[in-house]
N, C-alpha and C positions, 0 to 999 in steps of 0.2 A: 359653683361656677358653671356656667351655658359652654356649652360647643365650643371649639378653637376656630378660631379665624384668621386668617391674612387681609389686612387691610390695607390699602395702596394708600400712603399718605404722600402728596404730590407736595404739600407745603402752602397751597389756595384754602381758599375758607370751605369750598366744599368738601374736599376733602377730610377736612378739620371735622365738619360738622359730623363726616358718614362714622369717623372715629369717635366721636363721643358718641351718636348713639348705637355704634355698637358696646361700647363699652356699657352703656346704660342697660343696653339687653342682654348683658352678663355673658357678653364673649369672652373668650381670653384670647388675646389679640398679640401675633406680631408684626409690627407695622413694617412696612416692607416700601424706601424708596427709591429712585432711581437719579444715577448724575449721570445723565445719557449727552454731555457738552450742551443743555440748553444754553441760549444766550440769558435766560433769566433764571441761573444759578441761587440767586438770592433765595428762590423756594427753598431750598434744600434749610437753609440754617430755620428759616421758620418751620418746617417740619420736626425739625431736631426740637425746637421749642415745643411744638406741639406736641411728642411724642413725651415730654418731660411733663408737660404740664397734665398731663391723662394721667402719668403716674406708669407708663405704659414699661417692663422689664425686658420685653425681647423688640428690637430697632433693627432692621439690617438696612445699609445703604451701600447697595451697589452698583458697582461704574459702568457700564456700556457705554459703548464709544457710537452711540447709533447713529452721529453726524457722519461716519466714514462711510455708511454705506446709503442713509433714507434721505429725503428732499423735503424740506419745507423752510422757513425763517426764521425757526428756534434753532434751526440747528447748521444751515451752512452760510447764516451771515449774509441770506438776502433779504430786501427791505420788509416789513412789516406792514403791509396794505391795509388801509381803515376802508376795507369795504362793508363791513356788516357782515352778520353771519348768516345772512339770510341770503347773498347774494354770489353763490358760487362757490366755487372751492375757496377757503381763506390761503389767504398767504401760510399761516400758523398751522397747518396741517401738515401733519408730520407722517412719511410714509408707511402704513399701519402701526404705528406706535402702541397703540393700546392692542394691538395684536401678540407684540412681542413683549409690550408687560405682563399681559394675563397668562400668557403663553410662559414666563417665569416664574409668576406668582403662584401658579398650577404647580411647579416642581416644587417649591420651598411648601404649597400647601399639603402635598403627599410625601415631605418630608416631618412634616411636623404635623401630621393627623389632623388636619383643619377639615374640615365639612363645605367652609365660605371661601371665600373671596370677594372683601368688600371694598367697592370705590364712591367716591362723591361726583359720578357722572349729573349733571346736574340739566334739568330739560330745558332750560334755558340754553343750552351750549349743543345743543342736540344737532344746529342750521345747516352748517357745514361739513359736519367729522360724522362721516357713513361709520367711524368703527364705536361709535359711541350711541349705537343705537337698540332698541331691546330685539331685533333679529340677530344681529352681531351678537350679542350677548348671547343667546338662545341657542347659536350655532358654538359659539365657545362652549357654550355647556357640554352639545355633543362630543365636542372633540375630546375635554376632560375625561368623561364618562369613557369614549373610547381609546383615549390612547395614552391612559394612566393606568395601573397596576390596580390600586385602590377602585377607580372607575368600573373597571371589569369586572369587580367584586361587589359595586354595587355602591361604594362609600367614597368617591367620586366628589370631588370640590363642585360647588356648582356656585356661580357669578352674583352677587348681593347688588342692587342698583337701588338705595332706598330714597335716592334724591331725585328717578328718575321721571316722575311726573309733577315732581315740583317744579314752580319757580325759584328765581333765584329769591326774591325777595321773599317766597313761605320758606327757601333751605334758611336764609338769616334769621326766620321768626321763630324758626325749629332751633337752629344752633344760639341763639341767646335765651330760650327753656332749658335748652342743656348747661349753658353756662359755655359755652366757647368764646375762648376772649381772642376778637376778631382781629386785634391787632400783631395777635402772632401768627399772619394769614401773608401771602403775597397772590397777586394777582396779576400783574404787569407783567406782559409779552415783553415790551421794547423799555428796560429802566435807563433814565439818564444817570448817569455818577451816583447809581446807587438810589435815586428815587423814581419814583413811577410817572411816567408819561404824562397820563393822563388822557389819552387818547386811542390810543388803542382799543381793540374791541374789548378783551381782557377787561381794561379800565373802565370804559364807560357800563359795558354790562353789571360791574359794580355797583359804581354812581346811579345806575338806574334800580339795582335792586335794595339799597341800602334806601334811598328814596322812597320807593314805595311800601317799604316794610318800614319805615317812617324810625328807623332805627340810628343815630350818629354815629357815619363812619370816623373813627379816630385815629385811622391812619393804620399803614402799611412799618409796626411798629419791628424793635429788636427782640 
């Protein structure tokens, strides 16, 4: 068995994807996600799937309430703008969220001897979300390095981003080589009664990577 790692499984297909191939490179992986009140909750149960389907023995999912204190449309119930991700801050930006993910994932990583910290930041989603970028990344590593016990010592988690210069459509080309069954994946920012939009940037970014990886999306499955 390879190194321990912490894997952020969000319950998206990128995610999915970063978790098989770390398990492929012989991590041993506890997958680690978060019920932080999104409005698209539905992730979480496709995570649970996901984390079963890997075969994966340590899951923790834990709750922060991070609507009570950050701003964006996941989390205080304002609307979900279809501007593109390319144009602005999006609605779905969530006030540093991946700051105070990694920023947890760092402590369960230097409780459990991990080395990693891996997510399915994907370059496609790069447009909008400053904390989703490889400086942010690069600056997280310092902070690990210095303001962890383990770090100081030199054995310091440091930030995995193996989807980072992918597109979406090579992360789908990569996660059906692995065997990732895309239907235990959720994608959808704003779901009606339970199914996806269709509209959203979430959604369309989908639609468009499933498309060009010429791959049949079969749905946002149970």
């Amino acid at each position: 068995m390879g190194s321990k790692a912490v894997v952020l499984l969000s319950g998206g297909l990128d995610s999915a994807v970063a978790a098989a191939l770390a398990k492929s490179r012989g991590r041993e992986i506890t997958a680690l996600s978060f019920d932080y009140g999104q409005r698209h909750a539905l992730e979480l149960k496709r995570a649970r799937a996901q984390a079963k389907a890997l075969g994966l023995k340590k899951y923790v999912v834990l709750k922060l309430p991070l609507g009570r204190l950050a701003k964006g449309a996941l989390v205080d119930g304002t609307k979900v703008n279809q501007k593109g991700l390319k144009k602005g801050k999006p609605s779905t930006y969530v006030s540093f969220r991946n700051g105070v993910f990694l920023s947890l994932a760092a402590s369960l990583a230097e409780a459990e001897g991990a080395s990693e910290i891996w997510g399915g930041w994907c370059g496609d989603d790069f447009g909008g979300y400053p904390d989703c970028r490889a400086d942010f990344f690069r600056a997280m590593n310092r902070l690990i390095a210095l303001g962890s016990w383990a770090g100081r010592e030199g054995r310091g988690a440091r930030v995995v981003a193996p989807l980072a210069r992918l597109s979406k459509a090579a992360t789908l080309k990569l996660g059906a080589k692995l065997g990732v069954d895309f239907t235990k994946t959720w994608s959808c920012y704003a779901p009606r009664r339970g199914k996806p939009c269709g509209s959203c940037d979430a959604c369309r970014v989908r639609q468009r990577g499933f498309k060009e990886a010429k791959i049949a999306d079969r749905g946002m499955g149970s």
